[in-house]
C-alpha positions as CSV (number, residue, x, y, z in Angstrom):
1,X,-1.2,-7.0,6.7
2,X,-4.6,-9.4,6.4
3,X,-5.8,-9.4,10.0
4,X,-7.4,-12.6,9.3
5,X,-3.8,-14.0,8.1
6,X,-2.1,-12.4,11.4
7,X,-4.9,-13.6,13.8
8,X,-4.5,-16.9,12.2
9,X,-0.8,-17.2,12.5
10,X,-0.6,-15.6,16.1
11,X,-3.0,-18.1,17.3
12,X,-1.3,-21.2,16.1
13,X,1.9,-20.1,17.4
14,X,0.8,-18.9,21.0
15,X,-1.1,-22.7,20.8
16,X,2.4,-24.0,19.8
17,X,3.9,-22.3,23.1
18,X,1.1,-24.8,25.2
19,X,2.4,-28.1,23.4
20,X,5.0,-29.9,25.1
21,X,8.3,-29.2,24.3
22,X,9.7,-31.8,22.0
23,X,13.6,-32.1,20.7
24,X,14.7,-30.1,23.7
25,X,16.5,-31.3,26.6
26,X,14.1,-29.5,29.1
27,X,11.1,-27.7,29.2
28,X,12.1,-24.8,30.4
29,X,15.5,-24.3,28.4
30,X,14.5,-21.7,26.0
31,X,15.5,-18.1,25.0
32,X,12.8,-15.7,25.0
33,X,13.0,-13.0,21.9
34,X,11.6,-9.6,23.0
35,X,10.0,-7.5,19.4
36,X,9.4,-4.2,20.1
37,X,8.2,-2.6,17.1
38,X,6.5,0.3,16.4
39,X,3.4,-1.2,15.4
40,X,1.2,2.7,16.2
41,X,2.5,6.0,15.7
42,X,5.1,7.5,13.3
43,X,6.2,3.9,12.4
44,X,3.0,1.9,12.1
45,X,3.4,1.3,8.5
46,X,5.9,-1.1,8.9
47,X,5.9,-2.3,12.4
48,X,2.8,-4.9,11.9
49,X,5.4,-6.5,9.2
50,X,8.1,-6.3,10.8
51,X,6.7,-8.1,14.0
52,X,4.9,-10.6,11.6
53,X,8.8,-11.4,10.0
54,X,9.9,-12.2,13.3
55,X,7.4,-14.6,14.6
56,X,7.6,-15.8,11.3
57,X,11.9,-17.1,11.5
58,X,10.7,-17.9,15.3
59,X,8.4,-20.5,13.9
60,X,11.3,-21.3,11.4
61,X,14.3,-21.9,13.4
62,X,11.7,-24.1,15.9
63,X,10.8,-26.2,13.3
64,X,14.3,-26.7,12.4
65,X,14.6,-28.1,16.2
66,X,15.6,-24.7,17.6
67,X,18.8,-23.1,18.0
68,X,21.7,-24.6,20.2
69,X,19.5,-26.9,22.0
70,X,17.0,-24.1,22.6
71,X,13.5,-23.3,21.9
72,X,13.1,-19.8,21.1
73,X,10.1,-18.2,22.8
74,X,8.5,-14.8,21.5
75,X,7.0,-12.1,23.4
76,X,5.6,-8.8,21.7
77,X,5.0,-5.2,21.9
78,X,4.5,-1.9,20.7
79,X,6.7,1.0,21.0
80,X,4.1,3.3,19.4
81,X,7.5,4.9,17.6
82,X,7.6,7.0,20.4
83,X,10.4,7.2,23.5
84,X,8.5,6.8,26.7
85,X,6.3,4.1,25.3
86,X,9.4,2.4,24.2
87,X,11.0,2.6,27.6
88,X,8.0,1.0,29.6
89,X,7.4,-1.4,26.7
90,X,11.1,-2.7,26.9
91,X,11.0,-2.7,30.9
92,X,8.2,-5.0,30.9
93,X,10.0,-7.2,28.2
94,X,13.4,-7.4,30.8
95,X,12.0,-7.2,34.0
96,X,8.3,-9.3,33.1
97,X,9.2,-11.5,30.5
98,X,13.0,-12.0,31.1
99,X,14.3,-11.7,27.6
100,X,17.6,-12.0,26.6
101,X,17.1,-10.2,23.4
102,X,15.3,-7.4,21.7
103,X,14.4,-6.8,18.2
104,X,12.8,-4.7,16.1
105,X,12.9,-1.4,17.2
106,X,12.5,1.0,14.2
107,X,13.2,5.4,15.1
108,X,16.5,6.3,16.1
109,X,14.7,7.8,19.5
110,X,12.9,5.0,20.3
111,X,16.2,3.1,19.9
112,X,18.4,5.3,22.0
113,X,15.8,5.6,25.0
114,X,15.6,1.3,25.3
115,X,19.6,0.8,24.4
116,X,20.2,1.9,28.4
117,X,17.9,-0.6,29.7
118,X,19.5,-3.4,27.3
119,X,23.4,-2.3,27.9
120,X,22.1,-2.6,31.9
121,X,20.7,-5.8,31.3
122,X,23.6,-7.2,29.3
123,X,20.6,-8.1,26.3
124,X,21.4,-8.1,22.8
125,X,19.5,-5.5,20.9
126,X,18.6,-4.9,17.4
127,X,17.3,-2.2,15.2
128,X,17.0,-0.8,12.1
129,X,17.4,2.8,13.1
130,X,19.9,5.5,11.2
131,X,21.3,7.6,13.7
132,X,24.9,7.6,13.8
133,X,25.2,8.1,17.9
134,X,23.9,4.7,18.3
135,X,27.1,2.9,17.4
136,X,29.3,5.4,19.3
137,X,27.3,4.9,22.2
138,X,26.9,0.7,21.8
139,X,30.2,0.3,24.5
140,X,29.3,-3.5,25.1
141,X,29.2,-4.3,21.2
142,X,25.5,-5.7,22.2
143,X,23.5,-3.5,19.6
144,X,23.3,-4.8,16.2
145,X,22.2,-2.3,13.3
146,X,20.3,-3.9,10.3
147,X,19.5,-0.8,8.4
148,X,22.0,1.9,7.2
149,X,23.4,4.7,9.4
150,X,22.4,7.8,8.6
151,X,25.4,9.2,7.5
152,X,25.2,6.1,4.8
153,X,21.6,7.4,3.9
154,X,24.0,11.2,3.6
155,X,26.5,9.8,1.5
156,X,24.0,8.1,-0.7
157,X,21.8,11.3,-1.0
158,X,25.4,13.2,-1.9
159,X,26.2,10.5,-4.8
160,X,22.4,10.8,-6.0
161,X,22.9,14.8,-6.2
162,X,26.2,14.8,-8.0
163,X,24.4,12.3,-10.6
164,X,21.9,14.2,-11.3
165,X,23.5,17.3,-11.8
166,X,22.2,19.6,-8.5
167,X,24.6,22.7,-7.9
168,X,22.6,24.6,-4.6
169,X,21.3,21.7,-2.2
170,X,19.5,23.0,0.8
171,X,18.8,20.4,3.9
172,X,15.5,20.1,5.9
173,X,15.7,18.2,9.2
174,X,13.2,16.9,12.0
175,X,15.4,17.6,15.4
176,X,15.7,14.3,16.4
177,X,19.1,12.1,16.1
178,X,17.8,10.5,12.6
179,X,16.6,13.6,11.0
180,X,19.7,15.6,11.7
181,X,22.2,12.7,11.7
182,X,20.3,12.0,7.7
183,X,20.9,15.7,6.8
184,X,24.8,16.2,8.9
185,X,26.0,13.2,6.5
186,X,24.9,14.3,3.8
187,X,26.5,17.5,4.8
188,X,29.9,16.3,5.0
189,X,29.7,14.0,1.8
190,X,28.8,17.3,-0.5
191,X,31.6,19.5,1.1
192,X,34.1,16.5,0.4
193,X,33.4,16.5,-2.6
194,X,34.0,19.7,-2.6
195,X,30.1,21.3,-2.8
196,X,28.1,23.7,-0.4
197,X,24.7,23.9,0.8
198,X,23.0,26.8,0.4
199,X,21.1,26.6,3.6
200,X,19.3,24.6,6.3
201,X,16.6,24.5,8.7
202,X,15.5,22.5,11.8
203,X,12.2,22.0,12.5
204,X,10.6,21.0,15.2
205,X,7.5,18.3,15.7
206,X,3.8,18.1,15.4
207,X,3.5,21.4,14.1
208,X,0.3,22.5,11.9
209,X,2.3,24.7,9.9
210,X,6.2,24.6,8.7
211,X,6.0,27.9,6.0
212,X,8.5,30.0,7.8
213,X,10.6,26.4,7.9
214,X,9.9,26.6,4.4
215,X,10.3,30.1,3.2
216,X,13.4,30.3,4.9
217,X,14.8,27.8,3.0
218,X,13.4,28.8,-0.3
219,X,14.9,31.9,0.0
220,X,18.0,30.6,-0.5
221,X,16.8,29.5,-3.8
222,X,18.3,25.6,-3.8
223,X,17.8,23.8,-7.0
224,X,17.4,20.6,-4.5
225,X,15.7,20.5,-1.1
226,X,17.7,17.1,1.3
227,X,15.3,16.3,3.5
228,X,15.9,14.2,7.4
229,X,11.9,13.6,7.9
230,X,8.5,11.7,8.7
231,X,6.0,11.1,7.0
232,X,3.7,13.5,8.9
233,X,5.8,16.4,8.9
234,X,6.8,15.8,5.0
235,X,3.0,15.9,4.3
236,X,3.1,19.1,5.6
237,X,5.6,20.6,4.2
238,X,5.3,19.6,0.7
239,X,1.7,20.5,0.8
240,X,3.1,24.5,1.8
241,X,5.2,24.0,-0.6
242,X,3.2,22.9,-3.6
243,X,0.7,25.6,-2.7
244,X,3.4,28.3,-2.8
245,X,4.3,27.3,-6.1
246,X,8.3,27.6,-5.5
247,X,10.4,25.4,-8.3
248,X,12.7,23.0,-6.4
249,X,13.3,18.9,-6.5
250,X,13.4,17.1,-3.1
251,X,15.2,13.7,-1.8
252,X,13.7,12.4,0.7
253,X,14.3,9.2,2.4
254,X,11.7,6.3,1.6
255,X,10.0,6.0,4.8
256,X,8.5,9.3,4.3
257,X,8.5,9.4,0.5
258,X,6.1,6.3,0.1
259,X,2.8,5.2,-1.4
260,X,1.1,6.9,2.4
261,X,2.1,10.2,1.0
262,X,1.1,10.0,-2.5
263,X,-2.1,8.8,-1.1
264,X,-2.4,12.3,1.6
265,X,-1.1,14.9,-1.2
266,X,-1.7,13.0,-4.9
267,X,-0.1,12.2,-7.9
268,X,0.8,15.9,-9.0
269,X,2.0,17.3,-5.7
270,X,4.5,14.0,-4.9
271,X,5.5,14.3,-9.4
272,X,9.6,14.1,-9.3
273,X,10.0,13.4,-6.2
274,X,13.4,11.4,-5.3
275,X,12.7,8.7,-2.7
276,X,16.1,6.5,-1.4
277,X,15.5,3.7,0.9
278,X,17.7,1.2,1.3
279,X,17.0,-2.3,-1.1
280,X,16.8,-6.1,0.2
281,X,19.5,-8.8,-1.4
282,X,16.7,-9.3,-4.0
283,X,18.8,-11.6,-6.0
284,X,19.9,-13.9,-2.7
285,X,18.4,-17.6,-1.8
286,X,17.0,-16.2,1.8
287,X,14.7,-13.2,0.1
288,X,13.1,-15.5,-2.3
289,X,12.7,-18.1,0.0
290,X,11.3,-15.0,3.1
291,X,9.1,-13.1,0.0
292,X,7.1,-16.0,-0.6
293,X,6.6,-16.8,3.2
294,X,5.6,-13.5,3.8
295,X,3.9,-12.8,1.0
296,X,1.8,-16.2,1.9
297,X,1.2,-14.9,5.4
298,X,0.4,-11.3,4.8
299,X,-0.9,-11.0,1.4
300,X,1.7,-8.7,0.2
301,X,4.9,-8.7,-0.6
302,X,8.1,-8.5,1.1
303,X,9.3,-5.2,-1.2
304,X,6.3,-3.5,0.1
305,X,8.3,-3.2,3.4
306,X,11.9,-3.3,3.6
307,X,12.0,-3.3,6.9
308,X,10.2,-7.3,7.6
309,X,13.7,-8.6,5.7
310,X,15.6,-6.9,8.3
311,X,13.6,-8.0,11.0
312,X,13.4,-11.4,10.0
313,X,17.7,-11.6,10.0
314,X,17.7,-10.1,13.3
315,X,16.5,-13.7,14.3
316,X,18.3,-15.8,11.7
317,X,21.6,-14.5,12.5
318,X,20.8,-14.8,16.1
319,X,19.7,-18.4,15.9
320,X,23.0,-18.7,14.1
321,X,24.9,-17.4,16.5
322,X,23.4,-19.5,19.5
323,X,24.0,-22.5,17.2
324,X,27.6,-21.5,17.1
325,X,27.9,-21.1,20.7
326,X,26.7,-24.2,21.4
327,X,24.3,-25.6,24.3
328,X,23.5,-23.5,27.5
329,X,25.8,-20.7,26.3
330,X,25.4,-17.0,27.8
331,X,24.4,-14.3,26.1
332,X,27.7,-12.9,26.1
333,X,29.3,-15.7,24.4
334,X,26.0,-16.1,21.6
335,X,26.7,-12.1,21.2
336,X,30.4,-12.8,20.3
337,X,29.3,-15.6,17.6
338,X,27.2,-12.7,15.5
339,X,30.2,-11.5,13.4
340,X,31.3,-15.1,12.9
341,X,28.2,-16.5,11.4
342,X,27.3,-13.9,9.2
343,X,30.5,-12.3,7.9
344,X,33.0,-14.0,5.1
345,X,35.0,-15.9,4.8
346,X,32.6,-19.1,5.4
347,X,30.5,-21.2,3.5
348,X,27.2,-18.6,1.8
349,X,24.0,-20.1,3.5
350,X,20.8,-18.5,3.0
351,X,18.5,-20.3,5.5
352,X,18.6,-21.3,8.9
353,X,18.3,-25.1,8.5
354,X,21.5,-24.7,5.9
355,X,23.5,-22.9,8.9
356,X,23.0,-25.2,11.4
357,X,23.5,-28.3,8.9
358,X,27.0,-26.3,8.2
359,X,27.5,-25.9,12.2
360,X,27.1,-29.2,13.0
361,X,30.0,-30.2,10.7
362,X,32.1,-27.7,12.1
363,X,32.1,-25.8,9.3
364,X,32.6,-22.0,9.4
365,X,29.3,-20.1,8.0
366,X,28.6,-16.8,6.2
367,X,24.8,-15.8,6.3
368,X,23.7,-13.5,3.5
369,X,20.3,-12.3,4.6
370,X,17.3,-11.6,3.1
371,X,18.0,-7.7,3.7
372,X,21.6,-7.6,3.2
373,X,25.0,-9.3,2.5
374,X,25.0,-8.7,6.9
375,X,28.7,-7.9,6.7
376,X,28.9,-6.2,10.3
377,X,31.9,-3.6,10.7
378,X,33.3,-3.3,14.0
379,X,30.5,-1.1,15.3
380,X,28.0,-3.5,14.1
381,X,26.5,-1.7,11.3
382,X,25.7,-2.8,7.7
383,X,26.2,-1.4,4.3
384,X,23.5,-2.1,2.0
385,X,22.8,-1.2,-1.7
386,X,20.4,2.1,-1.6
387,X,17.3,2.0,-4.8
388,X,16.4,5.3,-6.3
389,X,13.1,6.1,-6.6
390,X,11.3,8.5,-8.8
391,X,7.1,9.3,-8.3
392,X,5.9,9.5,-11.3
393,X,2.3,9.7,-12.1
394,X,1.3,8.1,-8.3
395,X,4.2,5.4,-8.6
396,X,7.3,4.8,-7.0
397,X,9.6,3.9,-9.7
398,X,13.2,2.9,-9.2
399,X,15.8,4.2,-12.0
400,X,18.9,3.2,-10.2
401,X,20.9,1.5,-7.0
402,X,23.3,3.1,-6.0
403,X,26.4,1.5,-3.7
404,X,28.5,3.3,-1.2
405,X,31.7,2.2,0.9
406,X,32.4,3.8,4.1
């Protein structure tokens, strides 16, 4: 992000909070938005978007008057993408700032430490983490999942290995909930289909060296390495790797296999690499209308981080859903709207402004997002499309989508 274009934007809308406020039926009824993003750390190459996407539908729904009868105030901070951080990051937002929501938090850890804080609190919280405990732990239905589970990521690595013709997979996991939960689906999507893998390690973090990780597996001599990882730790690896001159493919998942990592190892070591990350409703009303905002506000555009589009539908479909509940409603009651205004049947909008046009006639309304079609399934998950990308000569180049039902 321009730091120019983000001091800019954050100024005007903290001098925004000052002004009086207009359209509302008090001053002081609003609904204040925690984002807690990882905007340091493991994360920090998406969390400055991300957070950026959410002040930006903050502004939006505002301007459209705000969202049953509310103004929506922001408050921000990091998690640093690491637990602890997370945990007094999200206290201050509950205890401090007394919001009623929070958005944006990215690894599966960070997500797990904050969701007993938010359950306590009876908060709504959103993420776009992949491990698959978080939606058997969500008892309240008060977490709300924007990105694909792991064992989605599994099933789309398993579809992407029968394609291309692999025989001996091998898996390679960081030992966190996301890393093993990416590598466990996977897992039971090749032995359904009736494969097995040839071996698997866990590894542990911020370690200078992984080449007993890594012979360990090459020993088993897989034609395809699966990897659940980081960008740190992948940088590692596949620079052992290259340097031991073993013949193998990898998969990885695209927030380690990215343009950061071509950039640390170079064009020849990253060649044929297999990156999957999930893809935005690219061909929807709401992502050309959020690309060219946030392309306008950060200089670059909205594929160059699919997380921002999930970020900014965490606040749509909230807005929505405080719309549908109507003035002065509890958070239980805007919680229980979120299915309702973003799952079919209903009339397709693509904006805020649309839904609450739609609302206001009564009319039942079906949000597809900028990120995804945001069907949510009764642990409040998604299902997007998963992109296929291939390195190839420094660039990330995507040779097919691939679709999975679960």
């Amino acid at each position: 992000m321009q730091r120019r274009n983000f001091v800019k934007l954050g100024g005007a809308a903290a001098a925004l909070q000052l002004l009086p406020s207009i359209g509302f039926s008090q001053q002081g009824d609003v609904f204040r938005i925690g984002s807690l993003t990882p905007i340091t750390g493991a994360g920090s190459p998406y969390g400055p978007g991300m957070q950026q996407a959410i002040r930006m539908a903050v502004d939006e729904v505002n301007a459209a008057g705000g969202a049953g009868g509310r103004k929506l105030e922001l408050y921000t901070e990091d998690d640093q993408t690491k637990p602890d951080a997370a945990v007094l990051a999200a206290k201050k937002l509950i205890e401090v700032n007394k919001v009623q929501a929070v958005l944006g938090t990215w690894a599966s850890g960070v997500t797990l430490a904050v969701m007993p804080l938010t359950d306590a609190a009876g908060i709504i919280q959103m993420n776009v983490s992949g491990a698959p405990t978080i939606s058997t732990l969500d008892t309240k239905d008060l977490v709300w999942r924007f990105q694909a589970t792991n064992d989605r990521f599994g099933a789309a690595f398993a579809e992407i290995c029968a394609k291309r013709g692999f025989k001996r997979p091998a898996t390679m996991a960081f030992n966190n909930a996301s890393g093993l939960g990416n590598v466990e689906g996977f897992t039971r999507a090749w032995e359904k289909r009736g494969g097995k893998v040839a071996a698997h390690v866990t590894y542990e973090p911020s370690r200078p060296s992984y080449r007993s990780e890594l012979q360990k597996i090459l020993a088993a001599r897989p034609d395809v390495i699966v990897m659940g990882s980081y960008l740190p730790d992948t940088t590692i690896i596949l620079r052992e790797w290259f340097q031991s001159g073993a013949d193998t493919r990898w998969i990885i998942p695209g927030w380690a296999a990215n343009p950061d990592l071509v950039k640390a190892l170079g064009a020849e070591v990253c060649e044929g690499i297999i990156s999957v990350e999930t893809v935005s409703n690219e061909k929807s009303a709401s992502y050309a209308q959020f690309d060219a905002a946030f392309t306008k506000a950060t200089g670059k555009a909205a594929s160059t981080n699919i997380y921002a589009a999930m970020a900014y539908d965490m606040v749509i479909s909230l807005a929505l859903a405080m719309e549908a509940a109507g003035p002065k409603a509890t958070v239980e009651q805007i919680n229980a709207k979120m299915r309702d205004v973003s799952n079919a049947p209903g009339t397709a909008v693509f904006t805020f402004a649309e839904g609450k046009a739609q609302l206001a006639k009564k009319a039942k309304v079906n949000y597809e997002g900028a990120s995804s079609k945001l069907d949510f399934d009764k642990a409040g998950d998604v299902t997007p499309d998963f992109g296929v990308f291939i390195i190839e000569k420094g660039q990330l180049v995507r040779r097919d989508v691939v679709s999975i039902s679960m």
